[in-house]
N, C-alpha and C positions, 0 to 999 in steps of 0.2 A: 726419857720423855714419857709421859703416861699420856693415853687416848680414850676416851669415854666409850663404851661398847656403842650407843648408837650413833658414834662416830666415826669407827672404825675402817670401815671400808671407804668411807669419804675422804678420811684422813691422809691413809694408804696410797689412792687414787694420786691426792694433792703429792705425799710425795716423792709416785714416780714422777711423776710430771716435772719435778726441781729436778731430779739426776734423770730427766733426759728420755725416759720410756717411753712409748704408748701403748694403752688399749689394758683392759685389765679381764684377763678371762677366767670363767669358771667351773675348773676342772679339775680335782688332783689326782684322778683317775687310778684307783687301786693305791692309797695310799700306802697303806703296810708294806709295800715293794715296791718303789719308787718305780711306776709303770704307767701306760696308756695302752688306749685301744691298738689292734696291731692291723686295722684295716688300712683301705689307701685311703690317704684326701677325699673328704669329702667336697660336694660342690659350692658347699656353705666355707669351703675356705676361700684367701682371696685369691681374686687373679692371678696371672703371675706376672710380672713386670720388669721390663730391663733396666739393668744398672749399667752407669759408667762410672768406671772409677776415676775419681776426681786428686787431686792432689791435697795434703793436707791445709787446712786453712787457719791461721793463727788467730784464734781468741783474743787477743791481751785486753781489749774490757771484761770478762771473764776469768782473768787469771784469780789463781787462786790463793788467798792470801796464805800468809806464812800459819804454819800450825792447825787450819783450816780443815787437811787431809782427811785425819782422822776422822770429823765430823763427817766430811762428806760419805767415807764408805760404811761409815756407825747408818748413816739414814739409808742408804743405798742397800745394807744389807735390811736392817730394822726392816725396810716396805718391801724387800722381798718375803721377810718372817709374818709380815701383815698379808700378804697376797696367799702363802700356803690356807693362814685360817680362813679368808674369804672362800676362799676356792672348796675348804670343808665345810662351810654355812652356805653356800648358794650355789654346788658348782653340779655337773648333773649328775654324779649319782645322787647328791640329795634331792634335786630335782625328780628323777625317776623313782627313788624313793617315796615318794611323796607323792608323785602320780598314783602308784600302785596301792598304796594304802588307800588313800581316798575314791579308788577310781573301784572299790570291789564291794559289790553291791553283800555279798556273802559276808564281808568283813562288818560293812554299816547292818545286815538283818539283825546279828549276833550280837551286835553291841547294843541295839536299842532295845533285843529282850531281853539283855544284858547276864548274857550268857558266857559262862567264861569258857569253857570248854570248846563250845562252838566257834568262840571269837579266835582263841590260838589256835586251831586247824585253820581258820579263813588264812589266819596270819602267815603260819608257818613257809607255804608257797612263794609271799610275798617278798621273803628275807634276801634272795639270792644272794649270800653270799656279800651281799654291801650294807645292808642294815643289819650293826653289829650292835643296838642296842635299842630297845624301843619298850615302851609303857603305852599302855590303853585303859583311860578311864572312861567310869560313866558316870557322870554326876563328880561326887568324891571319891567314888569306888574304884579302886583299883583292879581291874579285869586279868591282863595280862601283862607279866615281867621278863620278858625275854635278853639274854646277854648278862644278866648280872655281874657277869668276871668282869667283862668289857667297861672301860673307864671312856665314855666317848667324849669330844668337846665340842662345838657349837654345834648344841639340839634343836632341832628343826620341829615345832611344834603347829597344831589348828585343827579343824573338829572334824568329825566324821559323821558322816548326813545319812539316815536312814534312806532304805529305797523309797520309802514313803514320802521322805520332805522332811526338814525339821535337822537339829542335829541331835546325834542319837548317844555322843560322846565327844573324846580328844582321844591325839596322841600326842607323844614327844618323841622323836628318835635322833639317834646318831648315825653317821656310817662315818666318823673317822676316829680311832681310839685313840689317847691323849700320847700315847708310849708312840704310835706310831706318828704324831703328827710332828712330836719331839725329835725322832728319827729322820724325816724327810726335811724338816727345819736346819737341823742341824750337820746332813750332807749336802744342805743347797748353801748354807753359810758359811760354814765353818768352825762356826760357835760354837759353846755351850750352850744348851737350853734349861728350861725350867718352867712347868707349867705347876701354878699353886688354884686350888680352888679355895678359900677364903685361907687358915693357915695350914692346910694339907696339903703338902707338895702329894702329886698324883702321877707327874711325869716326869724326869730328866735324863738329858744324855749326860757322861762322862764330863770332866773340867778339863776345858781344853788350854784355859786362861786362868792367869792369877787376879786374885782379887782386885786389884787394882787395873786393871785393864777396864776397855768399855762397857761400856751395859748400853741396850735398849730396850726399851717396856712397853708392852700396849695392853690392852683389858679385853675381854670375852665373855663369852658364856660358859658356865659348866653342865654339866648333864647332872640332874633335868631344869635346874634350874640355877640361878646364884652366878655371882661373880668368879670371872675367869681372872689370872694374870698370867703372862706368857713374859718371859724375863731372856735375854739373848744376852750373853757375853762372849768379847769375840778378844782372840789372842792378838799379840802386838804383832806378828807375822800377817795376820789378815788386814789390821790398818796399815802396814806397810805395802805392802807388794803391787798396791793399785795407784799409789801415789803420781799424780804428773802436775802437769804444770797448771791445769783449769781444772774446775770443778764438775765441767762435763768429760770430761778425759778423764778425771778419776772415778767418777759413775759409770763408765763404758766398761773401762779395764777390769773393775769389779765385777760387774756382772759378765765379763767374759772370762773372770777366776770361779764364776760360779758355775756358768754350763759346764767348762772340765771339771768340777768337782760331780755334777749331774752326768756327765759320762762316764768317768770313773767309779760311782757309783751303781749304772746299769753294767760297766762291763768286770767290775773285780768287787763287787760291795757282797753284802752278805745277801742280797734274792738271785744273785749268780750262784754264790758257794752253794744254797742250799738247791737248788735247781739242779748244779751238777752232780751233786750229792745223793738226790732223789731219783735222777738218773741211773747212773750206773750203780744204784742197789735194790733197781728195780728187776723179779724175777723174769719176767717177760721178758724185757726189755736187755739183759745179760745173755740168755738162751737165744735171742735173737743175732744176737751182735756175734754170739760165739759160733752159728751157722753160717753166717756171712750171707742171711737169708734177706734179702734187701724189702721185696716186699711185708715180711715179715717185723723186719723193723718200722717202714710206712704204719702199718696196721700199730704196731704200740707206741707209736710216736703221734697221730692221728686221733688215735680213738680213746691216749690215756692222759697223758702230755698235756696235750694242747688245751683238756679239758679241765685241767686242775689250776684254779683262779689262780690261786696264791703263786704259784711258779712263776708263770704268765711266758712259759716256753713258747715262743717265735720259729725257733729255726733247729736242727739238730744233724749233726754232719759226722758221720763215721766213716774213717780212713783206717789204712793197713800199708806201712811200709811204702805207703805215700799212694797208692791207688784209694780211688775212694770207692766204697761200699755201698753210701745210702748219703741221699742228702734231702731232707724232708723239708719244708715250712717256707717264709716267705723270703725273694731273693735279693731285697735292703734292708740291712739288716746290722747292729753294732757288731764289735768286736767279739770276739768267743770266749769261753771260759774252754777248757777243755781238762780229759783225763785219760788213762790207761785204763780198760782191764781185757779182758781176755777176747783172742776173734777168733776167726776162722783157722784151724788146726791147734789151737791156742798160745798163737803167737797174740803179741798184743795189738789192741787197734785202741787206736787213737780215738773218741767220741768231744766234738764242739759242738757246746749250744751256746744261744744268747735269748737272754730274755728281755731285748725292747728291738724293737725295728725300726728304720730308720726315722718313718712317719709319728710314732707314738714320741721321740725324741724330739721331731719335733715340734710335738704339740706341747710336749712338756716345757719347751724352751718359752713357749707361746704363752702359755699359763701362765709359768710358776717366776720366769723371768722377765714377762712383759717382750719380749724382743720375737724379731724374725730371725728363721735360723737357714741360713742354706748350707748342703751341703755336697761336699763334690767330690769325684774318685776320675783319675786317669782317665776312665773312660768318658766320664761326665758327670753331671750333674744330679743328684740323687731325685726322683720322684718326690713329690711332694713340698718339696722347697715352694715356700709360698714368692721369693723373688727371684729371677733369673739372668746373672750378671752376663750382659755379652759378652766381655773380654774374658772370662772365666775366670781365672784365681781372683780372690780378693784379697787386698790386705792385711798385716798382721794387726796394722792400726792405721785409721786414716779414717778420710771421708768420702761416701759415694755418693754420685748421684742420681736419683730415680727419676726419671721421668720431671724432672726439677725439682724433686722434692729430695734434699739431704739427708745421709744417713752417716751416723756414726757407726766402724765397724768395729769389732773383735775378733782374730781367727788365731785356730790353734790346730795342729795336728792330731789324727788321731787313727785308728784302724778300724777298717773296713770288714766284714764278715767275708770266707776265714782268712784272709790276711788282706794285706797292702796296703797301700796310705790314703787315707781319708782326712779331706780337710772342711772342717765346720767354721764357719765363720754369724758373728752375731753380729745383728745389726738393731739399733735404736735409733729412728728418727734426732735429728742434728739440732 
């Protein structure tokens, strides 16, 4: 199916709405490393509300016809692949982005004397690390190019207003690059992807499918300007494995194949490997671990770690022959990556980190999946879970009910930071 760009997100919208979602948010928070913020709940999330679990309830005017299947989880993944691009056109770091530019009186003096030197110093500060690609004109003139390697997609463009009044110029920027948006597309999917801007492919992941398998297509923007096409093919294992008997039980199941593919991503994907990686070959941080100086490890995990965006290091736990040494960061947290190298006498220790905490997981669920996510450990209920089931476990599949208001669930097991079982379950209004 093909989407018109100023239909996109409308499009999208329409259909989660047919398999079953609500709410469509926008956020993809550190694309390049499928990550979010790692603070608690904010107060702008929702209340929390109790569930009873209700007994399943049989559809049969919704049954789903013969052959159908496929279709439903072709659309059900397709408007997940439409929700990552919205979430890179609208979500807040473009948002912030966008403040910042506009919002800096130094950036608007420089560009109305149209001064190029002066205008990238304003600029420079503004970048943080999420605007990976951006142009400032004045008039026709081109001031400054910053990111040229960087291929970003949906540009965020509008003028920039002298301190005087008046506009003094434009920009365009990006903050999500085409290779990374193909990345987080295509571990939320399953798919193949393929981002072309007019006949220049610019992005794609690996073929996960043979040509004959599915396809879904929608359109965008390119950077800086010019038609997007984002192309998803998905293998016959992904239109399999969600198949039931309605068409909202094949949209649930699918999007509950998606959040463990989103976990399994935060806890063994490649912003783990390189995390762990970046870890134990750091000098610091080896000298530390090899004293068994606990504070010492605090101090490089704190002040080096935690500050390096791209990692997006949460938590870090150093053990030795099962005593632990050092345990930094915050205490919900996903499962560990972990490795050996040298401790105390130089026998070896063990060092675990993880880079998403429980919260950011499940903002991500909240985003990029449309769904509420709660989660729960032995002891209880993880923070931030926006619903809170009184009878505690939920379902592997079923229906709850909130407050009378129905939900369809999804749950799957998973591990808890540094071990034991954690269980996430996903929920979509019914």
């Amino acid at each position: 199916m093909r989407v018109p760009l100023q239909g996109a997100s409308r499009r999208a919208t329409k259909i989660v709405a047919l398999v079953g979602v609500a709410g469509l948010a926008s956020a993809i928070a550190g694309c390049g490393a499928i990550s979010a913020t790692t603070h608690a709940a904010t107060a702008s999330n929702p209340p929390p509300a109790t569930i009873q679990v209700a007994s399943v309830v049989p559809t049969a005017a919704s049954a789903q016809p013969r052959g159908s299947c496929a279709n439903a989880v072709t659309s059900t993944l397709g408007a997940l692949a439409m929700r990552v691009y919205d979430t890179a056109l609208k979500g807040p770091l473009a948002q912030r982005a966008v403040a910042r530019v506009t919002g800096s009186a130094a950036l608007g003096a420089a560009v109305a004397r149209g001064d190029a030197r002066a205008s990238r110093a304003a600029l420079l500060p503004l970048l943080k690390h999420q605007i990976r690609r951006i142009e400032i004109y004045r008039g026709n003139r081109l001031l400054v190019d910053i990111g040229r390697r960087v291929i970003p997609i949906a540009p965020v463009s509008g003028p920039i207003r002298a301190p005087a009044g008046g506009v003094a110029g434009r920009y365009v920027l990006g903050v999500t690059p085409a290779a990374a948006f193909a990345g987080v597309t295509d571990r939320l999917t399953g798919g193949s992807v393929v981002v072309r801007s007019g006949s220049r492919t610019i992005a794609g992941t690996p073929a996960h499918a043979p040509a004959a398998s599915r396809a879904f297509a929608f359109r965008g923007r390119a950077f800086p300007t010019g038609p997007l096409r984002v192309s998803l093919r998905l293998p016959p294992v992904a239109l399999r494995s969600g198949c039931a008997a309605t068409r909202a039980e094949t949209a649930i199941n699918t999007l509950g194949a998606a959040a463990q593919r989103l976990y399994r991503a935060e806890v063994s994907g490649t912003g783990a490997r390189n995390a762990l990686r970046y870890a134990v070959g750091d000098p610091a941080f080896r000298s530390a671990v090899a004293s068994g100086d606990s504070a010492a490890i605090t101090r490089v995990v704190t002040a080096g770690f935690f500050h390096v965006r791209r990692l997006h290091i949460v938590r870090v736990r150093v053990t030795q022959g099962g005593r632990q040494i050092n345990a930094t960061g915050g205490p919900f947290v996903l499962a560990p990556a972990s490795a050996t190298m040298p401790g105390p006498g130089g026998r070896p220790a063990t060092v675990s980190l993880s880079v998403q905490d429980d919260t950011g997981y499940i903002k991500l669920i909240r985003r990029l999946v449309g769904a509420q996510a709660v989660l729960r450990t032995p002891s209880g209920q993880v923070p931030g879970s926006a619903l809170h089931p009184a009878s505690g476990r939920l379902p592997a599949r079923g229906i709850v009910a909130v407050a009378g208001r129905r939900w369809r669930v999804s749950s799957f097991n998973a591990q808890q930071f540094p071990s034991g079982p954690l269980r996430i379950s996903i929920l979509v209004p019914a």
